[in-house]
N, C-alpha and C positions, 0 to 999 in steps of 0.2 A: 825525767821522772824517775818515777821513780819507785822507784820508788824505790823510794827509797827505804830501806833500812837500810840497818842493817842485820848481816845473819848473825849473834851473838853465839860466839862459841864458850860456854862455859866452865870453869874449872872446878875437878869438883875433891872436895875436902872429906874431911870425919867430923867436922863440927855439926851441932846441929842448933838449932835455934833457943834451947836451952845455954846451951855453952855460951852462945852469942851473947844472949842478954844476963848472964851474969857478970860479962865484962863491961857489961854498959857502963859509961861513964856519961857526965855534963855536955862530952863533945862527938858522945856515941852514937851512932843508928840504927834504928834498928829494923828486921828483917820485913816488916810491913812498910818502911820509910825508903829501904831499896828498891821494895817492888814498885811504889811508885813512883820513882825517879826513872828506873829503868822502861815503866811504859809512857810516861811523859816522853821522855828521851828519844824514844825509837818513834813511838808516834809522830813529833815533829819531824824527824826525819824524813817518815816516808809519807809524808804529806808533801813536803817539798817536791820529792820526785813522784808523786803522783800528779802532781798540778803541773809539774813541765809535761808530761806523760800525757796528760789529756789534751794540753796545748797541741800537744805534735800532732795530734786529730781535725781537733778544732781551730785551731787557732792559725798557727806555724806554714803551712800550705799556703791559704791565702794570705797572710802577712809579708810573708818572706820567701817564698816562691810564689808571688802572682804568673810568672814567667814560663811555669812548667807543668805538666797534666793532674787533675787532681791527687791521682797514686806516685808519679814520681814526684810532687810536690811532698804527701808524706813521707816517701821514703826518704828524700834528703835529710824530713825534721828527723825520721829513727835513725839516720846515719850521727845525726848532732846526737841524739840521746846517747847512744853509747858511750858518747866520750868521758864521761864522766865516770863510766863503769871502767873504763882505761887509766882514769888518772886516779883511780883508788887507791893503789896498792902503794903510787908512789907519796900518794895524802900519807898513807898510814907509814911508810917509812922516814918521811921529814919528820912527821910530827912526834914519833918517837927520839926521834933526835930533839927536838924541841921541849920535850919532856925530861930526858938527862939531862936537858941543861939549868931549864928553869922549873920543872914540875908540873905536876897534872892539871891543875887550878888554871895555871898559864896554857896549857895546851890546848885545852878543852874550851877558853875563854876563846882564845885566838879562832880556832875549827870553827865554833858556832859561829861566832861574828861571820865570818869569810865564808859560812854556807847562808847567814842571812842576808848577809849584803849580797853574794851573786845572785839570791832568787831575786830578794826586792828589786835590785838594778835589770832585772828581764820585765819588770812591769814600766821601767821606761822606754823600752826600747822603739826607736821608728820603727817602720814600715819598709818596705823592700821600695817602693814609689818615694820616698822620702829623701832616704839615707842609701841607697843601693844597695851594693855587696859588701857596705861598713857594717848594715845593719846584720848580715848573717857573719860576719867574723867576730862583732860584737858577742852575740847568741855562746857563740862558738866557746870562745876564751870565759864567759860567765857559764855554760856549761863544766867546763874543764874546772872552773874556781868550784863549782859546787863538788865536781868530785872528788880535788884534794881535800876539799873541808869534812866528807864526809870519813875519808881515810883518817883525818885526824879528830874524828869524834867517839873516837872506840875508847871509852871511860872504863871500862872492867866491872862497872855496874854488875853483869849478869853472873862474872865469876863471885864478885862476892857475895850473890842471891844466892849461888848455889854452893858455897860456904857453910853456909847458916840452913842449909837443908838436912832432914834427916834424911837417913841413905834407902828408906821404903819411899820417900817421895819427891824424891831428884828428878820423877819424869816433869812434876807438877810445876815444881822451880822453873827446868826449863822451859814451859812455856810460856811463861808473865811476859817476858820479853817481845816473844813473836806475835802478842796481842797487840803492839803499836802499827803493824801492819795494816789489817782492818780497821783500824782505828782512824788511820791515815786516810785510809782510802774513804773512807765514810765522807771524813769530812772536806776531801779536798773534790769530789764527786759530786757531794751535796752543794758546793758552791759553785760549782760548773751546771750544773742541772737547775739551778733556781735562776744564774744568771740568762744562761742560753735561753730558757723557758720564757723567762719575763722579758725581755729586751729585742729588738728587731735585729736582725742581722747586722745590719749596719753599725747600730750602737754597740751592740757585743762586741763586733772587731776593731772597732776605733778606741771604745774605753771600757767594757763590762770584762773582756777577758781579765785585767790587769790587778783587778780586786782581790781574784786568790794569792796572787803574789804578791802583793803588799800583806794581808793577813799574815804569810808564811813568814814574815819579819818578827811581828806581834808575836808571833808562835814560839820563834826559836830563843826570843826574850825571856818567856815565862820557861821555857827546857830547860836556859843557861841558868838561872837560879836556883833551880829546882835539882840539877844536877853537880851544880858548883856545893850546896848545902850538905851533899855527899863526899863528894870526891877530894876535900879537903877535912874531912872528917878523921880525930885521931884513930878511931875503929877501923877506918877503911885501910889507911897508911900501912896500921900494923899489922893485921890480917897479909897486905900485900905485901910486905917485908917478911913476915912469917913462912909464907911459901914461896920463898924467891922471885916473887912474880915481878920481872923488872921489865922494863922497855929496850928490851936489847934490839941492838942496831937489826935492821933486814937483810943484810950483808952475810952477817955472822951465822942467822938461823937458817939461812938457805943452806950456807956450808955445811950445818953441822944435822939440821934435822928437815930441809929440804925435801924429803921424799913422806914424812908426815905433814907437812903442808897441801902438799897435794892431795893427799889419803885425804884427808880431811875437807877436801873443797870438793872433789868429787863426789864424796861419798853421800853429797845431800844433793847431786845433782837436778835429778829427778823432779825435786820440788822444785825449785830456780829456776828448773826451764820451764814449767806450770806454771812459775808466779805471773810472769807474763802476757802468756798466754792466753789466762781467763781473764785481765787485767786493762793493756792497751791492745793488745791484738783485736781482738773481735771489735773494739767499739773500733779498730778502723775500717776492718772490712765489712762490719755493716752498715758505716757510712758513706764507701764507695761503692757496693753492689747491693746497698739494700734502699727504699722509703721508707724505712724506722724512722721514726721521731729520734732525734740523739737522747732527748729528755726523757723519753721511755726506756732503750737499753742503759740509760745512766740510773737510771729509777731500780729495773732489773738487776744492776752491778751491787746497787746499794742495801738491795734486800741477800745477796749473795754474800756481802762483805759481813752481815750481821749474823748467816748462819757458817763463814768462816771464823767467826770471832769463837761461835760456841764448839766450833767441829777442834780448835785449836785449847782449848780448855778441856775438850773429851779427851784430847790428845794425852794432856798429861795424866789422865786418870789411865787409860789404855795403857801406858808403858808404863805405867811403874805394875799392872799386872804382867804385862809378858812380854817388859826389857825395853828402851828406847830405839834399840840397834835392829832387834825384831820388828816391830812395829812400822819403823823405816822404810826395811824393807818387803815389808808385807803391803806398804803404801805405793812401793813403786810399783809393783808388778799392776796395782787397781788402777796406777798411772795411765801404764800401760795399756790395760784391757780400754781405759776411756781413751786415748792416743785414737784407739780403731775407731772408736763410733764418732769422732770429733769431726770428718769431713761430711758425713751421714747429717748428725746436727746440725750443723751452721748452714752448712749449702741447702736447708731445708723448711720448715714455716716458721713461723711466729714461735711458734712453740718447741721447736728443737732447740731455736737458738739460743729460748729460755731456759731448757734443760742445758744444753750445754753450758749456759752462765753458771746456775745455780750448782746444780753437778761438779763443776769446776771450784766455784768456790769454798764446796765444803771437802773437796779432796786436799784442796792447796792448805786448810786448814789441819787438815789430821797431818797430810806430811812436813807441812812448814814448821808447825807447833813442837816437833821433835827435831830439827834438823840443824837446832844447834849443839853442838858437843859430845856427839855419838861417838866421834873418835878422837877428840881430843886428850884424854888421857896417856895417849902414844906421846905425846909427848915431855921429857922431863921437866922438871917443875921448874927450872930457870927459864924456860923457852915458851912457857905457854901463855905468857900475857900476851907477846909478838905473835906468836903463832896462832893462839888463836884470831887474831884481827886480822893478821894475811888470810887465814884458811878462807874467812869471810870474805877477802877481797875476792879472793879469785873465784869464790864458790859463786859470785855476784858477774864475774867476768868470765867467764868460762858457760854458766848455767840461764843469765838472764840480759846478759846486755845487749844481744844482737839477737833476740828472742824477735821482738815485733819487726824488726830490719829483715830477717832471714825469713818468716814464716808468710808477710806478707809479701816480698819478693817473689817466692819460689813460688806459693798459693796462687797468685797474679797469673803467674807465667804455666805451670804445671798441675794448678790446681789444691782442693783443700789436704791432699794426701801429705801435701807436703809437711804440715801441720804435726801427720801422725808419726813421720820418723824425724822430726825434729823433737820429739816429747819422747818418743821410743831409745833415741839417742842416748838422751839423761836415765833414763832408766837401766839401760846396759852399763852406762858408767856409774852409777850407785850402786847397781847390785855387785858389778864388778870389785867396787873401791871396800864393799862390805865385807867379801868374801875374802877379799886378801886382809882386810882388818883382822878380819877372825881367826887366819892362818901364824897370821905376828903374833896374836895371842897364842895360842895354842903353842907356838916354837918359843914362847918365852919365861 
């Protein structure tokens, strides 16, 4: 799962949306036509890895580890989930190559296809009683195909959104994007929650699972049109050629601006490791140590995802009053203070566990909604179409891949604390990655 987004680091210009639409041309678009490509776009994405995400609960255990206890049965699905978080960076470095050779249109064509096809081909897949250990190598290698696709679906949508921004409301730009999040999740939740609710166990695991993943085909169909009507657009071209923004090799920008790569993935970390968290974490540990209905905590997730959607919209109003880089990190330290009450919560009634969903989901949204492009200016203007998309990768792989893998492991064994310095971790490295941001500035 996923979920997927990804985190859009954005570029940001002096145009503003005036400028923009006096160069409108017949094959121009314009900055209302970005924003909805942009949450199409990210939406499907992380609808895909939400619906593996839920699977690794639901589903994954019993299908593909009948053989092991119900928690090491999850954990091997959250061991497969990561993979995908692993084979990002190297999505986004072929497919920039991919890109200098034949162009965006083609790259962007290719990613989607090869993220649709690995979800859809997870809804055929046997059974562990079936097919053996072909059926979890199968898993395997179509997790790994979703994560290079999602490495090569970084289109620059959100840098050209924030192009076309005026410079009092950049915070607002960047968050159109991190609205495909919640959006995701809405709806890859609401198909697991009507199936599991309606269907007997038996029918769920033999053919009800398989639905959300066939849809997520349907899905990525209607993105690739919807984003292809952009990214081959003569506005978008020249804007990108305007500010150097090329697809330079991954090779090349490690050498040369390497150490903003990282600035840049850490310094959202905080949020990445929350995304998680409030996410597939809890719906597994309340289905191995609680009698919750699934269909109730997925109900609870789904009323959370809708007051993330609006906590991610306050977001962009908050930072353009007092700074995106402020507000970040004024987001971790609230991280933080919720890190403490989080084993308090969950290990506690009905209604901690509620607050911790809901609490959770509107924290993920105030800091998600800001947490792309806070430092991407560090970098110069040839390097930041690449760099931004790494920053994302790693800020994905460093902050959330091994999030549900590590908190139910350690939680299992040592308890819910574990929880809290896994979420306290991220927040020492964004406050950390901020402060040395702020230091580069100041010495430059």
């Amino acid at each position: 799962m996923s979920s997927s987004s990804s985190m859009a680091l954005p570029v940001y210009g002096h145009e503003s949306e005036a400028s923009l639409a006096r160069a409108h041309t017949d094959e121009d678009v314009t900055p209302s036509e970005i924003a909805v490509g942009v949450i199409i776009g990210r939406s499907s994405e992380y609808f895909d890895f939400f619906v593996f995400g839920i699977a690794c609960v639901l589903v994954f255990p019993q299908l593909l580890f009948p053989f092991l206890s119900p928690l090491a049965g999850t954990l091997a699905a959250f061991a497969i989930f990561s993979l995908a978080f692993i084979a990002r960076p190297f999505g986004t470095a072929l497919f920039m190559a991919v890109q200098r050779r034949w162009g965006r249109g083609t790259k962007l064509t290719l990613a989607l296809f090869l993220l649709g096809s690995s979800t859809v081909s997870m809804a055929l897949l046997p059974g562990y009683e079936t097919a053996g250990v072909a059926a979890i190598a199968a898993l395997i290698v179509l997790r790994i195909g979703q994560g290079v696709a999602l490495g090569g679906s970084w289109d620059g949508l959100p840098s050209l959104l924030a192009m076309a921004a005026p410079k009092e409301r950049r915070g607002w730009y960047a968050m159109v994007g991190q609205l495909g999040a919640p959006a995701g999740f809405v709806l890859a939740a609401s198909l697991f929650a009507y199936l599991y609710g309606q269907l007997t166990s038996e029918e769920f695991l033999a053919w009800g699972w398989r639905y959300p993943f066939c849809v997520a085909f349907a899905i990525n169909v209607v993105a690739l049109f919807a984003r292809l009507r952009l990214v081959v657009g003569q506005s978008y071209a020249e804007l990108l050629e305007e500010k150097e923004l090329e697809p330079i090799g991954a090779a090349q920008l490690m050498r040369e601006e390497g150490g903003n790569v990282f600035l840049g993935a850490f310094a959202a970390l905080a949020s990445f490791a929350l995304f998680h968290v409030v996410t597939i974490f809890p719906l597994s540990w309340i289905s191995l140590y609680s009698e919750r209905s699934m269909t109730e905590v997925l109900g609870v997730q789904i009323a959370g995802a809708f007051l993330a959607a609006c906590a991610v919209m306050l977001s962009g109003r908050l930072a353009d009053r007092i700074g995106r880089r402020n507000l970040l990190g004024g987001m971790a330290v609230l991280i933080g203070l919720f890190s403490l009450a989080a084993p308090w919560l969950l290990d506690g009634s009905v209604a901690g566990s509620n607050t911790f969903l809901l609490l959770g989901f509107v924290l993920l949204g105030l800091s998600y909604g800001q947490s792309a492009g806070t430092v991407t200016a560090n970098f110069s203007s040839h390097y930041r179409y690449t760099g931004a998309a790494l920053s994302s990768d790693l800020a994905w792989l460093f902050g959330a891949a091994f999030a549900p893998l590590v908190a139910l492991g350690l939680s299992a064994r040592f308890g819910l604390g574990a929880v809290s310095l896994y979420l306290l971790s991220g927040v020492v490295c964004t406050l950390a990655a901020l402060r040395i941001n702020r230091l580069i500035e100041q010495r430059s």
